[in-house]
N, C-alpha and C positions, 0 to 999 in steps of 0.2 A: 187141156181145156183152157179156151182162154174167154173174157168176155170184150168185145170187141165195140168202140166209139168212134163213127167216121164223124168229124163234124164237116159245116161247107166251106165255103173257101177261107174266112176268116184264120182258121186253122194255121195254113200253110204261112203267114204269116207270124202267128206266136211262135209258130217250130222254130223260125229265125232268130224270134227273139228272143228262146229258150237255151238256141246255138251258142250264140254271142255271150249271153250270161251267162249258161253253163259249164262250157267249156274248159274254162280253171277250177270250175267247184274240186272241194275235195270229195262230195259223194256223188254219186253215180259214175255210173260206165259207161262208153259209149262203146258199143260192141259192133263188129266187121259186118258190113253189106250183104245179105245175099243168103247169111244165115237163121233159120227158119226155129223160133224158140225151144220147140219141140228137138229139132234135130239138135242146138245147143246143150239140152239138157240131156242128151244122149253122151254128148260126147265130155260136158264139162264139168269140173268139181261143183257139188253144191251150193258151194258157198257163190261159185260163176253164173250158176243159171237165173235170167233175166226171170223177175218177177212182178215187172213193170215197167212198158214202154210209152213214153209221154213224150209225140213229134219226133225228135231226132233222139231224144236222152232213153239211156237205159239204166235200171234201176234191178240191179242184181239180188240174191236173197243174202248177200252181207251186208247189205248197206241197209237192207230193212233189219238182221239182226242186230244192227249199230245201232240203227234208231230206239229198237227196243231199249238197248241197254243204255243209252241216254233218256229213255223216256221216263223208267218206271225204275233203273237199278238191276242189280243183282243178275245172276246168270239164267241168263233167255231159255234151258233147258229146266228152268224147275217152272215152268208154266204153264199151263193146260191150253188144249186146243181152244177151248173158247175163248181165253182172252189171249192169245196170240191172235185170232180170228178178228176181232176186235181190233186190236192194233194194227192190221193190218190193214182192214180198210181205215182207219182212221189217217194212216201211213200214205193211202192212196189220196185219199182228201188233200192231207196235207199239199202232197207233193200237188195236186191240181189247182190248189189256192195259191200254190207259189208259183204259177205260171200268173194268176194276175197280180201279184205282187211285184214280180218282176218285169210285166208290163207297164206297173204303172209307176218305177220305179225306188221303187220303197227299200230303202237299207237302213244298217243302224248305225246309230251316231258311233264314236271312238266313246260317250260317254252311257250311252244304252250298253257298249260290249263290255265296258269299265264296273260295270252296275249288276253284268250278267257271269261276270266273272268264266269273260270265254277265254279259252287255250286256242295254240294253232291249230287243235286237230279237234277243232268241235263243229265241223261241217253242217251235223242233221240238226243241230240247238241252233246255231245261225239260221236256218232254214224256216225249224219251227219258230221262232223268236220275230223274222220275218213274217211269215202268216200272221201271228198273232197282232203285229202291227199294222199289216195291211185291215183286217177286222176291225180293230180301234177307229183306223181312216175311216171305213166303210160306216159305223155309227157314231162317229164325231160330233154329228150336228142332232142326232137324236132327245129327247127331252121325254120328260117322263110328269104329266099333267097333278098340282096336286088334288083332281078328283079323280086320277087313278089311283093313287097313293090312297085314298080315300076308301076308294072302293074295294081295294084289296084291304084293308084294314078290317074293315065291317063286313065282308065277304070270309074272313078266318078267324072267330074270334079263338077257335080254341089254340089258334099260333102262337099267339100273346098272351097265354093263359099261363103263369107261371106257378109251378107246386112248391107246396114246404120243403124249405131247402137251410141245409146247416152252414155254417162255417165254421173250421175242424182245425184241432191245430196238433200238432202230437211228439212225442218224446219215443223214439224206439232204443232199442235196445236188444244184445244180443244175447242174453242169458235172462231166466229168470229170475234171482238173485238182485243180479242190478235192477230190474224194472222195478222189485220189492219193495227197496231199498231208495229210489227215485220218487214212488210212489207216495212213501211215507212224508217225502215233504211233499210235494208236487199236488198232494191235496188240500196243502193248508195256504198254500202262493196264492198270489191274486196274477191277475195275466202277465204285468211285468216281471215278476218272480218266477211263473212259468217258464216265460220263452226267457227268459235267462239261462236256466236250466236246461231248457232244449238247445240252446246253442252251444253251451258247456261240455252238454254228457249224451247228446242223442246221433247216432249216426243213421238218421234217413238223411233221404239226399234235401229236406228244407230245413235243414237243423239251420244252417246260418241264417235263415230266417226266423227264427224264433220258432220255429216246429211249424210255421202257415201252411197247410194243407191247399184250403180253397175252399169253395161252396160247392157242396154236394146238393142233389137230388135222389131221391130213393132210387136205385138200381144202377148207383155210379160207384157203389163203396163194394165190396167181401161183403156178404149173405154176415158174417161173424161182427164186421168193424158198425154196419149199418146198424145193427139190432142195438150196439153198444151206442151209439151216437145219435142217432134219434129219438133212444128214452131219455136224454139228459136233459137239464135245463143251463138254459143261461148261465157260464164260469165256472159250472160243473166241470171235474175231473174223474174219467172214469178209473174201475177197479184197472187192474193190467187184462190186457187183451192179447193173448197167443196166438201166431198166424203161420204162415207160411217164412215169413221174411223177421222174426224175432220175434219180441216182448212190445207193445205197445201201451201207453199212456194215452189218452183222448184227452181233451179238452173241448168243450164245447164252447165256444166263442159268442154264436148270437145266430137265433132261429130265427128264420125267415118264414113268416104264417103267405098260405099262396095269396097272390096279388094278379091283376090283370096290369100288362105293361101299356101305358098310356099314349094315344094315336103321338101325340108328339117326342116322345123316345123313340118310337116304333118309324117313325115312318122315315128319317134314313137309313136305315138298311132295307126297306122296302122297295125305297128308291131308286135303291142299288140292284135289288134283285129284277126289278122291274124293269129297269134298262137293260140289264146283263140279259132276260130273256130275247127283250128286241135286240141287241146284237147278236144273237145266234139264229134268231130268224132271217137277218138281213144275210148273215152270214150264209144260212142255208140255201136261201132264195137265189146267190148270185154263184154257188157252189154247183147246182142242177144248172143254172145257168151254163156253168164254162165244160159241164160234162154232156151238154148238149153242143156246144160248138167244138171241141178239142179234140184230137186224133191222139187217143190214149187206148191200152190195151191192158189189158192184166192176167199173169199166168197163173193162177192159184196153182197148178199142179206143179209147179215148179217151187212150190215153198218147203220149207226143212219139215213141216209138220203138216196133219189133215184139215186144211182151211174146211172152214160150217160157216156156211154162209149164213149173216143173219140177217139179209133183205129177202122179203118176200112179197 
């Protein structure tokens, strides 16, 4: 089964211009005249049969297993069919967005590939790295009003609502003995006395920091360490606490009573989010665009796994 994009003539043209730039790429394939997808996947290894044809280029199901494994890591068979499904079309996009990428010629600096820490044989990251550049161009000039900022503000207040939150600092240990033993001074230190002692004798991995954990909120600690750290007060040192991972020492650092974050902290990253949505509208908008003009094809039955479509 395939699903099938004639666009009009504009088409026959990016196929050209798909030719020329594609041609040396190192992913895809461009596979012999005359032979019929289906009849390929008859006759060819898996890893050969075309799983997406865009103008002249064909895009085999290794070069989408490649992409997986530059996209996300780890071995493309411990993944379920839905989010290989997922990737997959996302894999389609991509490849459709770098037909106007490469239209409108957009590559990356020697200093973008310097920054990206590309290898010779990183074909689909070059590709994606592209896309994602060509997006940037496409809302370059976009702006984001501060009575949007505004209104997203006072539109969410519970976003900005921050809960009682600790900051924790801690001394572990691998026996109970030594935590005993730690303990017995470790409750009479003041905080410089403390993380001296955690950098000394604690082997969690913030011992060289003086044991700094970070600022918790209830439901980011062990159901065990939470109960212990929450009842404390201000430079308190808890009793030893038993876990999974050793002997534990708490320290309570400095409680944070909840607070609402004030529009002016709040509103760059607002700002941020609020642009970042209109790039991916513009993005979408010019996406349905090129899969209304483009001469692209896609085989799902030809992929290693049972594609689920998730457009309906």
């Amino acid at each position: 089964m395939s699903r099938r994009r004639r666009g009009p003539g504009q088409a026959a043209l990016l196929s050209a211009v798909l030719w020329v730039a594609f041609s040396t790429a190192a992913c895809g394939s461009k596979k012999p005249a005359g032979k019929t997808p289906s009849a390929e996947r008859d006759a060819a290894p898996d890893g050969d049969r075309i799983v997406l044809r865009l103008g002249v280029i064909s895009y085999a199901a290794a070069d989408f297993s490649r992409y997986v494994r530059e996209t996300v890591g780890g071995a493309v068979q411990e993944l379920d069919a839905v989010t290989l499904s997922n990737l997959f079309d996302r894999y389609v996009d991509d490849k459709i967005l770098l037909v106007a990428a490469v239209e409108h010629g957009v590559a990356l600096s020697t200093e973008e590939e310097k920054a990206s820490l590309l290898s010779s044989d990183s074909g689909p990251l070059v590709d994606k790295l592209r896309v994602e550049k060509y997006i940037r161009e496409l809302s370059r000039d976009m702006a984001v009003g501060d009575d949007e900022v505004r209104t997203y503000y006072d539109g969410q207040p519970g976003e900005f609502s921050l809960p009682e939150r600790v900051q924790v600092s801690q001394i572990l240990v691998p026996t109970e003995h030594e935590a005993v033993e730690l303990w017995e001074k470790a409750r009479f230190y003041d905080e410089e006395g403390f993380r001296a002692l955690a950098r000394a004798q604690s082997v969690g991995p913030e011992a060289s920091e003086g044991g700094e954990m970070g600022v918790f909120q209830r439901g980011q600690l062990p159901a065990d360490m939470e109960a212990s750290v929450f009842a404390m007060t201000d430079g308190e040192v808890s009793p030893v606490v038993e876990s999974s991972y050793g002997f534990h020492i708490f320290r309570l650092d400095k409680k944070f009573a909840p607070e609402q974050v004030s529009f002016e902290d709040a509103a760059p990253s607002i700002r941020q989010k609020l642009l970042g949505r209109k790039a991916e509208a513009v993005a979408a908008r010019r996406l349905e665009e090129l899969k209304k003009s483009l001469d692209w094809d896609v085989f799902p039955d030809n992929l290693f796994f049972p594609y689920q479509r998730t457009d309906t």
